[in-house]
Every structure is written in structure tokens, then in C-alpha cells.
C-alpha positions in Angstrom: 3.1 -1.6 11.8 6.1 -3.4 13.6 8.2 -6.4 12.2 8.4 -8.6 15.7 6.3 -11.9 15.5 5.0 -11.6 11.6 7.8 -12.2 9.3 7.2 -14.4 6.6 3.2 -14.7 7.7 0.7 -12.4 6.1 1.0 -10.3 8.5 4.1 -9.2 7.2 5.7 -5.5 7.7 7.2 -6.3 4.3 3.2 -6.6 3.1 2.6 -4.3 -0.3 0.1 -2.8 2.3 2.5 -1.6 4.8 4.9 0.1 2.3 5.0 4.0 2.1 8.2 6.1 1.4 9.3 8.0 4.4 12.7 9.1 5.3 15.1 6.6 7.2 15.5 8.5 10.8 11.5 8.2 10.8 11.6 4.7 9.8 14.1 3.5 12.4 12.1 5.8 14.8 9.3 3.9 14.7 10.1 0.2 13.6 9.4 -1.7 16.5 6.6 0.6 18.1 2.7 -0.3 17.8 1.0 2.0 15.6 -1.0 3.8 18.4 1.6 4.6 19.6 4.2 6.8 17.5 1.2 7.9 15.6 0.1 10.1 18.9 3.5 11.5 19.1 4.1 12.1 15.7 0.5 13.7 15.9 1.8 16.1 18.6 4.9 17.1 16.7 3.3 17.6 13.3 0.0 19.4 13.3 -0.3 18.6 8.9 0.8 15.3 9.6 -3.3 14.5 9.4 -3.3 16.1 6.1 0.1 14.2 4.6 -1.3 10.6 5.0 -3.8 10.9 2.5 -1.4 11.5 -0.3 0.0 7.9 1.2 -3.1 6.5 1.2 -3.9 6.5 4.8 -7.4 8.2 6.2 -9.0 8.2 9.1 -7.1 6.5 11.9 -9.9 4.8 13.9 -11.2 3.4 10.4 -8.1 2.4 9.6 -7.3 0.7 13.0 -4.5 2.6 13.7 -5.6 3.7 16.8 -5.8 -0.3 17.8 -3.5 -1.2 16.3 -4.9 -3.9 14.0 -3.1 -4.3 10.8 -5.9 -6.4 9.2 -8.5 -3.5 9.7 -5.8 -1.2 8.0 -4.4 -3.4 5.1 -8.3 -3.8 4.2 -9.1 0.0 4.4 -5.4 0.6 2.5 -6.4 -1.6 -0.2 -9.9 -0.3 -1.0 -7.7 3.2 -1.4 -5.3 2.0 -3.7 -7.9 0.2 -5.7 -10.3 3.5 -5.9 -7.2 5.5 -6.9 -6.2 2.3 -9.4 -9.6 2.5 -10.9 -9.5 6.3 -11.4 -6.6 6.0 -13.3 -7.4 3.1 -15.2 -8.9 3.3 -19.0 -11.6 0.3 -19.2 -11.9 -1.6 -22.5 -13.4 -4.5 -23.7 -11.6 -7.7 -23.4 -13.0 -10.6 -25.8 -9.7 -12.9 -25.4 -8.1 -13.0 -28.6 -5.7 -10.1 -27.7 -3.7 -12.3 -25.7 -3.2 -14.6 -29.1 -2.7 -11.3 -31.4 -0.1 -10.1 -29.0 1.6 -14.0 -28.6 1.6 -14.0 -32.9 3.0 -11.0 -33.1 5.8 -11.5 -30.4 6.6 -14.7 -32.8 6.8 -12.6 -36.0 9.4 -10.2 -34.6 11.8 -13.4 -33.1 11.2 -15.2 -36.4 12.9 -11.8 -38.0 15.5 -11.4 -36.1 
């Protein structure tokens, strides 16, 4: 999504949301255009490109409002991705609260003996 009118609000382009890795001719490329719009082209010139935003946690454009261009819709649909593919990764385990205190007695013993 495009930098003009949003920095420092939450709409930020700098948003955790909005960050993917893509070369830097791309990224100039398409900086200040709406969504809508250098996705269609880039669309035209890349027939896997459909394929390739899944593995940057991007779907379906319309659910994503890509196609209108609403950053809201997509930070909302991108972060329900990253938390399904945080959660697949992730190895649950009881918390009860006292690990917090073993780990802050322990950080103590090792300063102590040094």
C-alpha cells in the first residue's frame, strides 16, 4: 500500500502488516501506486504471481481488499495468516506464573557469580 497521507498514523506503509521482502526495482515500482492498481499489471506480467503471495502471506485479493484498495481489510486478513501460521509453529505449554520468578532467580545467581 502506498506511503502518501499515512505516515506516522496506523495506517502506516511502515506497519509490521505491510512488510514483505521483494526486490528494490519492484519496490520503487510500485511505492506510490494504489494496490488495485500495480497488482493488475503485475498480474498481467506474471501468470505465478497468484501462486507466490501465499508464501507472503497474501490470498485472495478481493478478501484481502486489494482489489479496493483498503488497507484495513488487508492488515486484518494478513494478520489472521500470520497468526494461523504462528500458531502452527508454536509448542503450547502450561503457564502457572512462577517461570517468570525461576527464570528472574536464576538470571541473579549467574550475575552474583560473575
Amino acid at each position: 500500500f502506498p506511503s502518501h497521507d499515512r505516515v506516522g498514523s496506523q495506517d502506516s506503509p511502515d506497519h509490521i502488516l505491510n512488510m514483505t521482502i521483494i526486490d528494490d526495482s519492484l519496490n520503487k515500482s510500485i511505492s506510490d501506486k494504489e494496490p488495485s492498481i500495480y497488482m493488475k499489471k503485475l498480474m498481467e506480467d506474471n501468470s505465478l504471481l497468484i501462486d507466490s503471495l501465499g508464501s507472503h502471506m497474501i490470498g485472495d485479493l478481493d478478501r484481502f481488499g486489494i482489489n479496493e484498495n483498503d488497507f484495513t481489510k488487508f492488515k486484518k486478513e494478513r494478520a489472521k495468516m500470520f497468526s494461523k501460521e504462528i500458531n502452527k509453529r508454536i509448542i503450547f505449554q502450561e503457564f502457572t506464573g512462577n517461570e517468570l520468578q525461576d527464570v528472574g532467580e536464576i538470571l541473579d545467581e549467574e550475575l552474583i557469580e560473575e
